[in-house]
N, C-alpha and C positions, 0 to 999 in steps of 0.2 A: 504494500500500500504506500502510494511515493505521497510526499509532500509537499505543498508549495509554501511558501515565505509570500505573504502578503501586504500591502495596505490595508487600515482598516478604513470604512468607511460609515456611515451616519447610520444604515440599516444592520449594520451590527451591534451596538452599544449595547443591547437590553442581552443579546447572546453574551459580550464581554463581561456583563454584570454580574450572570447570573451563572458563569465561568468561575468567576472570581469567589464570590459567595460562595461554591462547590466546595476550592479549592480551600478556603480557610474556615471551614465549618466546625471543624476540632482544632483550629488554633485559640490555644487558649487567653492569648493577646488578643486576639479577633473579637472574641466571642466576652470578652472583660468590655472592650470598647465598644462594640456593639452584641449587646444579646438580641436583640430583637431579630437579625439576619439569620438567625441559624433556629428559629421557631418550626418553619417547615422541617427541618432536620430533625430536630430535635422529636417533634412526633411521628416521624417515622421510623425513630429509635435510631438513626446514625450518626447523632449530632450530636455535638455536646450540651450537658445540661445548662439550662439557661435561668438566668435571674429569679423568671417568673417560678420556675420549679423550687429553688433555694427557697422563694419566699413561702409557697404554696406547704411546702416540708412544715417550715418556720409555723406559718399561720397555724396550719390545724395541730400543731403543738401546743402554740398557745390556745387555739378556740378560734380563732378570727380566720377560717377556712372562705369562708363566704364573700367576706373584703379580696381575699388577694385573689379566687377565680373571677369577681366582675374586672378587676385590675388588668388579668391575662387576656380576656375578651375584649378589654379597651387598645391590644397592642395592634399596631396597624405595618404589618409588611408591606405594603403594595405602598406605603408613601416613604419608607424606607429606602424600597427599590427607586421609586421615583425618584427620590432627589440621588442615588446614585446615579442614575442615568441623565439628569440634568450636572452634574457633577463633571461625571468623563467628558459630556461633549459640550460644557463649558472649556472645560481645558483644552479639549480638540480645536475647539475655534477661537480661542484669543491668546492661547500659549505658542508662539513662537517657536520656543524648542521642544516642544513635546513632538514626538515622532510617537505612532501608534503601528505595532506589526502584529500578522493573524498570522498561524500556523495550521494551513488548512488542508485535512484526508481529499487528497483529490478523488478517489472513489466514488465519496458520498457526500463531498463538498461541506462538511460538517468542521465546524472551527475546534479544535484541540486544546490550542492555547493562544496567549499572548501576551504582548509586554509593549511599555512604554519606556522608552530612553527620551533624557533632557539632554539634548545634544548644544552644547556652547562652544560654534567654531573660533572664536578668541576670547580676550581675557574681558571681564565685566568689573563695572565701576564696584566698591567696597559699598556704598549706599544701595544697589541693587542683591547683591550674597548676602549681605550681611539681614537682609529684613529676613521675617519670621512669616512661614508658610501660611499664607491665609488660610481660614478655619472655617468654615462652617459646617458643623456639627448638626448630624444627621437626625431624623427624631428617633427618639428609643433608643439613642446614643447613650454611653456613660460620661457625660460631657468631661466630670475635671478626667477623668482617668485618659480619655480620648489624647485633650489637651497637654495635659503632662507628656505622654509619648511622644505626638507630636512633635512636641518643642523639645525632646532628647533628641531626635533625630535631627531636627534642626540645628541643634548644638553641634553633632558633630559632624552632617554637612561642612558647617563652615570651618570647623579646625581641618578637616581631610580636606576639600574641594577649592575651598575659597570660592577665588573669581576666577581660576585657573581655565584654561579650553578644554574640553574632553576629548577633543578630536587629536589623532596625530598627524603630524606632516608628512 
């Protein structure tokens, strides 16, 4: 079964989403910053356990069983997904260096995988590296815990990367 290396484009975003989600359904960093993505998973028993479950444990230990199932019924994946897909293909159309590639079964034309590189063919001013990766945090997010990683990752972006090129000569 050969492969092709592709572009992606605007009709695959909700495939890459829901690729991704796949992929990080037992991470347990995944699943700390977002529980709500890995709800489908999680009731089909291949997912890790999610918040709502902790709580749901928690509750009918104490008596308060009834609170945290209208709580599990209030959780909304479909606006989860949504704003990941407005998410990617915000970055697709105003990010400059974002490059977006599909890994696709030419057989059955079915996408595999993918990735995104931030390609910077020369060096970038110290006020552009240096800012801190905008944030919007997704709903059913664990926002501070989200945040906090975030901004480790951003830490050491800028001690590795700088404003350095990515590309070689």
């Amino acid at each position: 079964m050969p492969f092709h290396i592709l572009p992606v484009g605007d009709a695959d975003i909700s495939e890459l989403i829901s690729i991704q989600n796949a992929a990080f359904a037992s991470n347990p960093i995944d699943n700390a910053m977002f529980p709500t993505r890995s709800s489908d998973a999680v009731e089909a028993g291949s997912g890790p356990v999610s918040n709502v479950e902790i709580e749901d444990a928690t509750a009918q230990k104490d008596g308060n069983a009834e609170l945290i199932k209208e709580k599990s019924k209030e959780e909304d994946t479909s606006s989860t997904t949504e704003h990941q897909i407005a998410q990617l293909r915000k970055d697709m159309t105003t990010n400059e260096a974002s490059r977006y590639i599909k890994c696709v079964d030419e057989d059955g034309q079915k996408i595999i995988s993918w990735a995104k590189w931030e390609i910077y063919p020369s060096s970038r001013p110290e006020t552009e590296w240096m800012k801190d990766t905008e944030l919007e945090v997704e709903p059913g997010a664990n926002k501070e815990y989200t945040e906090a990683f975030v901004r480790g990752l951003d830490d050491w972006k800028k001690k590795l990367f700088r404003g350095d090129p990515y590309c070689c000569e």
